[in-house]
N, C-alpha and C positions, 0 to 999 in steps of 0.2 A: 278768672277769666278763661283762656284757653283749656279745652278738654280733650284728654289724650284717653284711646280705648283699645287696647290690643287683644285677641284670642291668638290661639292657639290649642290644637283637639279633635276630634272626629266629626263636628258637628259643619256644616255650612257657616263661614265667618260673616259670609253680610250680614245676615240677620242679627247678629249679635253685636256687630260693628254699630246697625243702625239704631237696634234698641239702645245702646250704651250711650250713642251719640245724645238720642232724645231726653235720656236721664241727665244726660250736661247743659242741657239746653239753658240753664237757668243761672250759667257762670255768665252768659250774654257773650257775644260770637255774629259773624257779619260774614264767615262762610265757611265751609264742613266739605271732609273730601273722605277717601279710604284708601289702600292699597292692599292686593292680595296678591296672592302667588297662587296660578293655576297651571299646570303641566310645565315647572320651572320657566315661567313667563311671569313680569312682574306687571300687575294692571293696577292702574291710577284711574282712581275718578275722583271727580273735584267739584263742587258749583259755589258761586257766590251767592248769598242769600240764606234760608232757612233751610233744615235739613229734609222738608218736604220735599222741596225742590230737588234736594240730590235724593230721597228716595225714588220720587219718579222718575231721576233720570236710568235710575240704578233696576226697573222693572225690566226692560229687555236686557241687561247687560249678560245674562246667563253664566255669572260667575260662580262658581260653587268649591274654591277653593278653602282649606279647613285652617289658613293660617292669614290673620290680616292685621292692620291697624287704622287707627281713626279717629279724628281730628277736626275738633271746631276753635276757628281762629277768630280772635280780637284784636283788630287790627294794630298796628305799634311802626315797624318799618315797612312802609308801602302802602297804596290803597286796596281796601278789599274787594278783589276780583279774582278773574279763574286761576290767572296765572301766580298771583301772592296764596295762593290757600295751599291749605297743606292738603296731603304730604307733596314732599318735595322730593327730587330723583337725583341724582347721579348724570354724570353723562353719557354712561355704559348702560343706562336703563336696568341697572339689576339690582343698585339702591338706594333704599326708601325711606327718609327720617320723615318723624314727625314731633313737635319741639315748641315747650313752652318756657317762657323766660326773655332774657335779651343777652344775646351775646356782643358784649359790651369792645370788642374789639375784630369784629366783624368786616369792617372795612379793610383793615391792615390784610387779614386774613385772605381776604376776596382777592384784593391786587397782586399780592403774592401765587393763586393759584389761576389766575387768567393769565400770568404771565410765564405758569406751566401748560398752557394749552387748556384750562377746564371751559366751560361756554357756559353763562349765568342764563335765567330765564327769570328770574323774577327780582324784586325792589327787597326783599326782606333778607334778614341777618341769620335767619335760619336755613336760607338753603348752603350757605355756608359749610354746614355740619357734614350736608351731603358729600360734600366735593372733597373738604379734607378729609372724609372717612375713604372715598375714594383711591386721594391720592395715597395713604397707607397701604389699603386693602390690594392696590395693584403691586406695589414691593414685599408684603408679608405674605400676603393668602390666608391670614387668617381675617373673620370679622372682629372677633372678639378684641383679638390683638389691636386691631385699626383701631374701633372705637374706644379703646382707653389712651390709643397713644392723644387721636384728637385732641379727646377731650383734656387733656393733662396741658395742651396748647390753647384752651378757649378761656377770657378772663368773662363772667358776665355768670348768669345762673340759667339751669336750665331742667328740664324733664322731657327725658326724649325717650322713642321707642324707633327700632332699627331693624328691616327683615330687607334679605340678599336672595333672590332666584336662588344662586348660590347654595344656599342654604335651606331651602323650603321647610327644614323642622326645628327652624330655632328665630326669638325675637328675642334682643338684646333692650333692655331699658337701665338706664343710667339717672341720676338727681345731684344737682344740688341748687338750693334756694326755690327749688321747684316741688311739689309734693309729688311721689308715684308709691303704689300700692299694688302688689301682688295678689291674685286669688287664686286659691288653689281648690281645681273640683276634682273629679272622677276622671281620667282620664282625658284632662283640659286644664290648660290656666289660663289666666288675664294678666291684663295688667292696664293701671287705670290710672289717673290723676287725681278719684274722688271713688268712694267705697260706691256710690249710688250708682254710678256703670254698670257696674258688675252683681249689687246686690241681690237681682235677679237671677242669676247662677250658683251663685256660692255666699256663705257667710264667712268664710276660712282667709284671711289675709294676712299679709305681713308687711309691715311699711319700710321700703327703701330711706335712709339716711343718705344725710349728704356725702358726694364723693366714693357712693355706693354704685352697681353696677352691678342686673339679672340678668342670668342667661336663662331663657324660660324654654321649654321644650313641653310636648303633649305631658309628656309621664314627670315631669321633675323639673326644679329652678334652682338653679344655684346662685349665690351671692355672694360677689368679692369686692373687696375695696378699689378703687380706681388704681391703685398702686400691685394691684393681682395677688391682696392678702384673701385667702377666703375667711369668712364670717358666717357664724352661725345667729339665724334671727327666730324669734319668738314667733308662734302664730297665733293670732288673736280672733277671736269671732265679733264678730260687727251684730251689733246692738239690736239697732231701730230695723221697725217691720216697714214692708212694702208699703204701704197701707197708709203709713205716715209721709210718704211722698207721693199720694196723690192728692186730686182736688178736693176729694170727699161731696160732688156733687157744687160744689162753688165756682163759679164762675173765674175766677182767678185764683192764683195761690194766694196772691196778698191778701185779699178779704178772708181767705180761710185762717190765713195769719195772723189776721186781726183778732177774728172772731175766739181763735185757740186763746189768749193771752190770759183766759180766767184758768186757765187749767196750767198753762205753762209757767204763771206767776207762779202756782200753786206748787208746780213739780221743781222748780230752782228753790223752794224752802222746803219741800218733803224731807223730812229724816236730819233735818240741820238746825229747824226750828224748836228750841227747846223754851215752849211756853210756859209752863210751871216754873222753869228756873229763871226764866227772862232773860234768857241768852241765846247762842246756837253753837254750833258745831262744825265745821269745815275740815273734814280729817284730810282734804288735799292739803291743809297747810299747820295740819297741827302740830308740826316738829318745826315751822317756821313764826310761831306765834313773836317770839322772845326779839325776833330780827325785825318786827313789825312796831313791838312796844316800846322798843327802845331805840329805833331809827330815831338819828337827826332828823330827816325829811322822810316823806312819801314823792315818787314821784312817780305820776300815772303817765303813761305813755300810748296812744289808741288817733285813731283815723276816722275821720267821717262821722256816719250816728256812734260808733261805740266812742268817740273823741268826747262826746253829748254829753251821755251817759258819765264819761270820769267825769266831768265837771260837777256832776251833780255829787258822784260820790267823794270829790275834793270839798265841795259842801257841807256834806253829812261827815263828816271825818273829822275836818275840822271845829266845828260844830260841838261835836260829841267826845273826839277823842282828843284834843286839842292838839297834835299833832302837824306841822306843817306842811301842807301838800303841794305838787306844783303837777299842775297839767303839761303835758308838750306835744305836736302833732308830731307822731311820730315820723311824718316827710323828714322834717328837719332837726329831729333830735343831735342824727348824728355828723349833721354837716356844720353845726355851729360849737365842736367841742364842748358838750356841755360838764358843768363841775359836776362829780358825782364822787362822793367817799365812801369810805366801805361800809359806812353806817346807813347810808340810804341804800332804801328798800325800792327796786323799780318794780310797778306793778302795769303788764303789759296786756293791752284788751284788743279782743280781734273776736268778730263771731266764725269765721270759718277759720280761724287758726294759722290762716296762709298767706296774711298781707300784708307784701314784702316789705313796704316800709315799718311795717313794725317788728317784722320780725328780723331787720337791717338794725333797729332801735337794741332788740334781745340782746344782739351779739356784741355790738358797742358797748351795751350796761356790763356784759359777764368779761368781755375784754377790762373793764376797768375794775372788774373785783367787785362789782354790788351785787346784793341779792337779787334775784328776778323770779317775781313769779304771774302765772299767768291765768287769765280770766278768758274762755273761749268757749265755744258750743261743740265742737267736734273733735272728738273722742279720736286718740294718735297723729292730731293736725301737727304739723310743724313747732307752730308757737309753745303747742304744750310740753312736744318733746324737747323741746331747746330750754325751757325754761327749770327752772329750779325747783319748784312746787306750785299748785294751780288748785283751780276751782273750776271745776262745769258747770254753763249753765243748765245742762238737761232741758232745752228747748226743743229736742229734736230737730231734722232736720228743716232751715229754711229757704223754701226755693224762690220767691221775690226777690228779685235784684235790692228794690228800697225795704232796708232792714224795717221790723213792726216787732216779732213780738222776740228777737234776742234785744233788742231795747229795751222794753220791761225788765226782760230776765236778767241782763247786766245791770241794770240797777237794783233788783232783790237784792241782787247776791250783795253787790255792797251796801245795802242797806243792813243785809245781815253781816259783812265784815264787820260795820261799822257799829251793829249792836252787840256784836264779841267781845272787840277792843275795848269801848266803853265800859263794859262789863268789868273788863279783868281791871278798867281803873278807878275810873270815877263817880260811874252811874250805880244809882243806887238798883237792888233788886227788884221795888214793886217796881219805879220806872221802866223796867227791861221787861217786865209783863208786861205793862200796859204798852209798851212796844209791840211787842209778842203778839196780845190778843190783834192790835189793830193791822197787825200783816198780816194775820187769818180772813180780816173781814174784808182783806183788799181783792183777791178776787171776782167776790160776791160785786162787791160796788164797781169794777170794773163791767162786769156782765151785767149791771145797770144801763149803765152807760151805750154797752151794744143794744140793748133793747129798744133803745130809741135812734137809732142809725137811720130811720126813717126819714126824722127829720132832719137830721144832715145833709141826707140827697137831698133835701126841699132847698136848702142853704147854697149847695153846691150847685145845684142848676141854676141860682141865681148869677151866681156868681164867675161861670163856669168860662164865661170870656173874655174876661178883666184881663191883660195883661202885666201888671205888677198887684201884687201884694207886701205889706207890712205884720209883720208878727212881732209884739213885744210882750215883754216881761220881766218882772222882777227877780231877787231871790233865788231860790231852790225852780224860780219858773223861767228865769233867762236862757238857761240850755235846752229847754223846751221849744221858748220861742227860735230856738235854732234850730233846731231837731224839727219842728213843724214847716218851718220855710223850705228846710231841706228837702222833705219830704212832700213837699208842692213841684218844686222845681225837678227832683229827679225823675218824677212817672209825670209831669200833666207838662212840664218844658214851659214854666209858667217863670217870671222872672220873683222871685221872693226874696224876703232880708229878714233876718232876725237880728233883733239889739233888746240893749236892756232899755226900758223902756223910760228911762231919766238921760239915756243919752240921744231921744227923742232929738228933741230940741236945739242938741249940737252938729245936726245937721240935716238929716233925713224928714224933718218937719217941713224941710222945703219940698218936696215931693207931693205933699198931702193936696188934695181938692176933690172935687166931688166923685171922682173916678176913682181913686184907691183906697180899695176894702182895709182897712188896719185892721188884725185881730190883737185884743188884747187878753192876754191870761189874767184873771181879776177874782183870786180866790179869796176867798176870807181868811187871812192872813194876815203877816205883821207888815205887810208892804201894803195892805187893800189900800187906804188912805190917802197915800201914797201914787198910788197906778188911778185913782179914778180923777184928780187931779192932772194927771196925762191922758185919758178919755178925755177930760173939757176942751184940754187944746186942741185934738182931735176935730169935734164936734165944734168947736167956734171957728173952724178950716173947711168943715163941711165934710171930711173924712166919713165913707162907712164904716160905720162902726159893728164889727161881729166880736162876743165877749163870751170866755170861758168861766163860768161863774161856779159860786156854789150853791149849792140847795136850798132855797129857802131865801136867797136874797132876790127879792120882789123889788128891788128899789134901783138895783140896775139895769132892771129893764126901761125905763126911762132915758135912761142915758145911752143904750145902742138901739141900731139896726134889728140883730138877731142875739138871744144869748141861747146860748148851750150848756146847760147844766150839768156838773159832776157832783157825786156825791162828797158831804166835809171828809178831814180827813187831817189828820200829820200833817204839822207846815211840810216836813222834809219827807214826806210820803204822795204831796200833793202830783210829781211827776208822773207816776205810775196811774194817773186817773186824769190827765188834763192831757197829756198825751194821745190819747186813746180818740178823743172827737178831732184832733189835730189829720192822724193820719187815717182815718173814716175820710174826713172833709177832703185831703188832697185825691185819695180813691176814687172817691164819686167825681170831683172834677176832672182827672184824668178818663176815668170812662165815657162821662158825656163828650169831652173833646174826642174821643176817637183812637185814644193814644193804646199803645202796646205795653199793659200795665206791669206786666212781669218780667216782660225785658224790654225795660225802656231804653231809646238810641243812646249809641257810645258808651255803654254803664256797662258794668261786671260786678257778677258778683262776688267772686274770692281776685281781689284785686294784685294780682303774682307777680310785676310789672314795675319800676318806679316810675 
């Protein structure tokens, strides 16, 4: 959610303030401000709304100062308007935090320094920081010094970035539970919440750990522990090209999302896939193979669609490597003590690596002594550095709020976990080719699939003003029918359910009449038989019927409204291909409705926040 963007350098900061914002745009935010320092004068601008809005408000401002920061807010404590956006000031006007996270003891804080004189202006826990960095900075004189004493007083998590008139040649940023990232140019540095800010200046960064704390200057950054140990940190160059965050000529990033997924299936089994031997390769976890085979339990831990996704791969695990597994949302993993012993393996999935509940879930697992390793898309995110050993998806970056193709690619990858494991126990070797070959051929049939996306729009226009929807399914396809609802309701704001589609009948059967679409997943499968005997009851309610079929069965068109064909396939492979007309289908009905498909209202997308 919240995106943090500081320069510091020879160059004019707004513009770099403004581009960085726009590269955040896609954490989802509800209002963007900046601050710079020009002839030791500290300037705020702020607007609620889109960062268009504060660009033009920011065309006459004539600010041309070479040191700033910058900030889009999701809202949390207060409603979003002028005076909740960041950044937020001081009462002396000379400083300026900007601040993601919650600082969880914010009110105690607040009362204690109104009733030294400070004077609040806004509803949120963040201007807080300002005031007690303040109340230090007027008995020390140093900045540095203030904002370690603060933060050593704040309980809650945060990523903050801090410039003092004062000071004009120096921005101080600090982390914990929060991600911040350093970049280092030519006589310039940043400092950012997310590599894509800045990846327009520099590829050279270094990432803040928690309890860390930069003091970033034109020529130099140093980095010390909040405790004023200094720390020497690695610099690393950032990956992905420009190129890969933009639209590529598509109208939304989602639909370019969608459309990427034959390639990105592709690139999460590049170089892992060993078809001739009917295995793979995971060298993120090959020193952790042994803690995997011989766990008591698996237990996945993930939120939202990546939540989906472990269910399927608790499926396929089980299934194949007989293994016990246990899903948990990571909200609640660590509020209800869960039993965990040193034999269970916790395997934690995040696509931006930064969602605090799960990565609240990491620290609880390594608190209790279990393994933890992690399944994520970005490369230095939180999740992977906390964890023990991981796997990348290599989906490159995604900028849709409603996840599409790190959902395929979290389920490759466990698909190929799952064709490892099995390997080393009980699956024999032609089985793990015929494996093999048929996840080579799953892109291919994927981009099937998109080929006819035509007709989906025809599907989605019909349907495009229903206000509830039903998605069921069986099997390896019940977390689908989740993942498909999901993805209704987060970009089209349409009310959706998904269930397994046997527990129809213990409740939600009452709902059905001539007005609500049921989509039913109805693959050829060992559940088909099964699921079109929950079509009848459907259709004897009057239910419309829309049905994800497979290839070649003529005989279900009979029994719906519309079917939508995938190609056959793997029972436990059938997600990664019935998926794919799911979130085609919510796309086009968010379209026609009108809605803001890439950053749909309330939504974020690295969710930093509990």
């Amino acid at each position: 959610m919240c995106g943090i963007i500081g320069y510091i350098g020879h160059k004019k900061a707004v513009p770099i303030l403004i581009n960085g914002l726009k590269r955040l745009e896609y954490r989802g935010y509800d209002s963007a401000g900046i601050a710079t320092i020009q002839e030791s004068q500290l300037h705020i601008q702020k607007q609620p709304g889109k960062i268009s809005q504060l660009s033009d408000h920011l065309i006459h401002s004539n600010l041309e100062g070479t040191i700033g920061i910058g900030h889009t807010r999701w809202a949390t404590h207060g409603e979003p308007n002028y005076v909740n956006a960041h950044p937020h000031c001081d009462c002396t006007g000379k400083i300026s935090i900007i601040h993601n996270g919650i600082i969880e003891n914010f009110m105690a804080l607040r009362m204690e320094l109104i009733e030294k004189g400070h004077r609040f202006k806004s509803d949120t826990d963040s201007e807080v920081l300002a005031h007690l960095i303040e109340e230090i900075y007027l008995r020390c004189g140093k900045l540095e010094e203030a904002v370690r004493i603060a933060l050593a007083q704040v309980k809650g998590t945060y990523g903050i970035a801090v410039i003092c008139s004062d000071l004009p040649r120096q921005i101080i940023g600090a982390c914990k539970g929060s991600p911040l990232v350093v970049g280092i140019g030519e006589n310039e540095h940043f400092l950012a919440s997310d590599v894509c800010a800045i990846v327009d200046h520099t590829r050279n960064v270094t990432f803040l750990s928690d309890n860390e704390l930069a003091i970033i200057t034109k020529d130099d950054f140093i980095i010390k522990t909040i405790e004023d140990i200094y720390v020497e940190k690695k610099i690393e160059e950032i990956a992905f090209d420009l190129e890969k965050i933009e639209k590529g000529g598509h109208p939304h990033f989602m639909l370019k999302e969608i459309t990427e997924q034959p390639q990105t299936i592709y690139d999460s089994m590049r170089g892992r896939l060993l078809a001739e031997e009917g295995t793979a390769r995971l060298g993120g976890i090959q020193n952790d193979l042994d803690s995997l085979l011989y766990a008591r339990r698996l237990l996945i831990t993930a939120c939202g669609t990546s939540w989906h996704a472990a269910l399927i791969g608790e499926y396929m695990i089980e299934e194949f490597v007989r293994i016990p597994v246990e899903v948990e949302y990571a909200s609640e993993f660590r509020y209800r003590d869960p039993i965990i012993h040193r034999d269970t393996v916790v395997i934690a999935i995040s696509q931006s690596g930064e969602t605090a509940d799960t990565l609240a879930a990491v620290r609880e697992a390594k608190q209790k002594k279990a393994k933890v390793l992690g399944i994520c898309n970005a490369v230095g995110s939180s999740i992977a550095r906390h964890t023990d050993a991981g796997i990348y998806l290599h989906a490159g970056p995604e900028i849709g709020v409603a996840s599409t193709k790190a959902f395929t690619s979290q389920v490759t990858v466990l698909s190929l976990l799952t064709l490892l494991l099995s390997r080393m126990t009980i699956m024999s070797a032609n089985k793990g080719r015929e494996i093999a070959q048929e996840l080579l051929r799953i892109p291919e049939k994927v981009r099937s699939i998109l080929d006819h996306k035509d007709e989906i729009q025809q599907i989605a226009r019909i349907y495009a003003d229903c206000q509830n929807f039903l998605y069921l399914g069986r099997g390896y396809n019940f977390p689908v029918a989740l993942e498909g609802a999901l993805k209704l309701k987060e970009i089209s704001y349409i009310h959706a359910e998904g269930y397994p589609a046997a527990e129809m009948k213990h409740g939600p059967i009452a709902l059905i009449d001539q007005n609500m679409p049921v989509i039913f997943i109805a693959t050829r499968d060992s559940t088909y038989d099964k699921i079109i005997s929950n079509i009848e009851e459907v259709r004897a309610r009057k239910g419309r019927v829309i049905v994800i079929a497979t290839e070649g069965d003529d005989e279900i068109m009979l029994k719906a409204d519309h079917v939508i064909y995938v190609p056959a396939t793997m029972e436990f492979l059938t997600p990664l291909l019935t998926i794919i007309p799911l979130q085609l289908l919510a796309y086009y009905i968010a379209v026609i409705r009108g809605c803001d498909v890439d950053q749909p209202r309330n939504l974020a997308k690295s969710v930093t926040v509990e």
